[in-house]
C-alpha positions in Angstrom: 45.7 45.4 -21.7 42.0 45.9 -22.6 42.2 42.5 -24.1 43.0 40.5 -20.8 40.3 42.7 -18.8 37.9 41.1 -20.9 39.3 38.0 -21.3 39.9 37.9 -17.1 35.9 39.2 -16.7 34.7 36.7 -18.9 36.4 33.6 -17.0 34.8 35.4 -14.3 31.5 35.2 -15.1 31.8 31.8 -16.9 32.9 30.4 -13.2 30.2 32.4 -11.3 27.5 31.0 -13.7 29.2 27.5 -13.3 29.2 27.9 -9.3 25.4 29.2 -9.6 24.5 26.4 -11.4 26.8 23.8 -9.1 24.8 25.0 -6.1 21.6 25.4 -7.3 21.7 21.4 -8.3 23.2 21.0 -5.1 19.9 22.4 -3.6 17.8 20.3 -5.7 19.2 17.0 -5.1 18.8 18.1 -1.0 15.2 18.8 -2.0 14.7 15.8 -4.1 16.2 13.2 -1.5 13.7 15.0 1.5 11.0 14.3 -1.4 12.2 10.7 -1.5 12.2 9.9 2.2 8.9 11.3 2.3 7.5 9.5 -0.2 9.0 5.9 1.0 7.7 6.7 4.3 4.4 7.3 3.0 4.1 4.0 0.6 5.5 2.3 4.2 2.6 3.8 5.7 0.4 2.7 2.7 1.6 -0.8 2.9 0.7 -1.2 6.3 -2.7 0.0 6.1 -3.4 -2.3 3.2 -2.4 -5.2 4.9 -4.4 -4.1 8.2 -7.1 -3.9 5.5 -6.9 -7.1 4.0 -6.8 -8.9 7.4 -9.9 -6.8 8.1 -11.4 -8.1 4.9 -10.7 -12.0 5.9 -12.1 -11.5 9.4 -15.3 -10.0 7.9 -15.8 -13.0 5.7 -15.7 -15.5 8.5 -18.8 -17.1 10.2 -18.5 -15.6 13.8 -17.9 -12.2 12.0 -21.1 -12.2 10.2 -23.3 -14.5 13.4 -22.1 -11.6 15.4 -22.8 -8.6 12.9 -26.5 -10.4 12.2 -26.7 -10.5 16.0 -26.5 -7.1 17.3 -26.8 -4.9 14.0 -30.0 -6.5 12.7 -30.8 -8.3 16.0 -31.4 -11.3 14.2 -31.3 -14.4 16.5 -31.2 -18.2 16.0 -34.0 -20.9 15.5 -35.0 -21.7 18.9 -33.6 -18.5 21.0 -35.6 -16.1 22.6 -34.5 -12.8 22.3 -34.1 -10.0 25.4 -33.5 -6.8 25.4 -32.8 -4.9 28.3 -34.3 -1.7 29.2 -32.9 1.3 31.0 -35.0 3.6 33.4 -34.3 7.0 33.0 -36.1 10.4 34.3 -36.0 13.1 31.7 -36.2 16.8 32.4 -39.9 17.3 34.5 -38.3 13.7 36.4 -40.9 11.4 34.5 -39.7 8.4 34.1 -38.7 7.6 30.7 -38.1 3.6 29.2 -35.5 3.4 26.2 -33.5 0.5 25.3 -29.8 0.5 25.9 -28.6 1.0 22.7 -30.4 3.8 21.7 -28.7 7.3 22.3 -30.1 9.5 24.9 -31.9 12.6 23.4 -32.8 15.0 26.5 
């Protein structure tokens, strides 16, 4: 009799430990395929913003790219062109009236 109640109690625990163990993995994979879909997501985002950045990359090595980026970043202008800049009237605090040109910020 003793026999079979330990014989019974261990088949017992030997499927508790197999069910723990069943579920457990169980878990994981659910974990590990949330992981997955994240991470694919992601590279899809990657992706995208490498080819946004390569585009980018051609645009910036073309010639109305750079005439432009000469043009208003380093003002630079073309032989023969006369170069303008236009000035804004402004009053600062004791309403004097102030001259700055329009792409510099406004400091009060």
């Amino acid at each position: 009799m003793v026999k079979r109640t330990l014989i019974v109690w261990g088949l017992g625990l030997i499927l508790v430990y197999f069910l723990y163990t069943n579920v457990k993995m169980g878990y994981h994979n659910i974990q590990y395929s949330w992981d997955i879909r994240q991470l694919r997501q992601q590279i899809r985002s990657e992706q995208h913003r490498q080819m946004v950045l390569k585009q980018s990359l051609i645009d910036v090595q073309r010639e109305p790219y750079i005439e432009q980026q000469a043009r208003t970043v380093l003002g630079l202008v073309k032989q023969g062109e006369i170069a303008y800049q236009i000035i804004n009237e402004q009053y600062d605090r004791n309403n004097n009236r102030t001259f700055r040109p329009n792409n510099t910020p406004h400091r009060p």
